[in-house]
N, C-alpha and C positions, 0 to 999 in steps of 0.2 A: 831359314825361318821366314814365318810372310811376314809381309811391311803390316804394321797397324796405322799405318797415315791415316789422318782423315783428312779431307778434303772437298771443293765442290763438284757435285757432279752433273754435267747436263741433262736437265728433261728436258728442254724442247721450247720453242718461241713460246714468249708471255702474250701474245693475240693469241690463245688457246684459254686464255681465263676470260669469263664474262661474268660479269653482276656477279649474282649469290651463289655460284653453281661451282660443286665439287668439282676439279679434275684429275683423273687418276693418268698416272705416268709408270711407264714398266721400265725398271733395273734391270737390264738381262743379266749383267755378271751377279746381279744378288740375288736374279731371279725372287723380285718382290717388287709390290708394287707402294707409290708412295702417290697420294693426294694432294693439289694444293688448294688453297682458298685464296680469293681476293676482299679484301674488305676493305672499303674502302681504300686507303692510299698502301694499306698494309698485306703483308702474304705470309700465309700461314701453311706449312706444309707436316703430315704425318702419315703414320701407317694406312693403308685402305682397307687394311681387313681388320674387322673387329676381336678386341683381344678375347669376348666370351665367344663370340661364335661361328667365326672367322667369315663373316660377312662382310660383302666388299660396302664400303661405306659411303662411297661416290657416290653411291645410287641412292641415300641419304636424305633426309631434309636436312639442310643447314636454316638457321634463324638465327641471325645475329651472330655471334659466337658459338651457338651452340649447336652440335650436329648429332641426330637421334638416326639409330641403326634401322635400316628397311627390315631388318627380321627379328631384333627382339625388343625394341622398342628402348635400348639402351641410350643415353645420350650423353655426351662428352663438351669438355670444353676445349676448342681445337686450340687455344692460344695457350695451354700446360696440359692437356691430356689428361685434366681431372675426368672422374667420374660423377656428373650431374646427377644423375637417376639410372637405377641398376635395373636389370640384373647385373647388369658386369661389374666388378670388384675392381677389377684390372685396370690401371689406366693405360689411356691411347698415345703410344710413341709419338713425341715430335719433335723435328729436327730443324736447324736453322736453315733459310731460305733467302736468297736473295734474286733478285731482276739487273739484269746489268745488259746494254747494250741489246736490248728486246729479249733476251733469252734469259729463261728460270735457270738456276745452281740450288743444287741441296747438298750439305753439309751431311752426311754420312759416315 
């Protein structure tokens, strides 16, 4: 039977986040990709692809908290995955994140 741990899992040095700007980071064993944000002192990490229309969301505007999809103009709040302004219904996964020792972990 497979393990259901969850645990942290390495994306990659934190000087890969700058200012306001999404980063997307690839899971190979999940083959999926996951997002982080920095905000100020805070990091925020979730799905990349949008749950209505599987739009990668890195490519995004983020404002403040709030990050609207490049293809349907949906917008989320990255800090609980509400849904701002629809189309999408769905909210946007997100998972806990930490920085330790320069390098991002996401909890999975």
């Amino acid at each position: 039977m497979p393990s259901s741990k969850v645990y942290y899992r390495p994306l990659g040095p934190s000087s890969r986040l700058t200012g306001q700007l999404v980063t997307p980071f690839y899971l190979e064993d999940r083959k999926m990709r996951v997002s982080v944000a920095r905000i100020g002192s805070q990091l925020f990490a979730f799905d990349d692809m949008c749950p209505h229309d599987g739009c990668q969301l890195s490519a995004g505007v983020l404002t403040g908290t709030t990050l609207m999809c490049p293809c349907d103009g949906s917008q989320f709040d990255i800090t609980t995955g509400a849904v701002q302004r629809g189309p999408s219904t769905l909210t946007l996964p997100t998972y806990e994140v930490r920085e330790q020792n320069g390098e991002i972990a996401v909890r999975i």
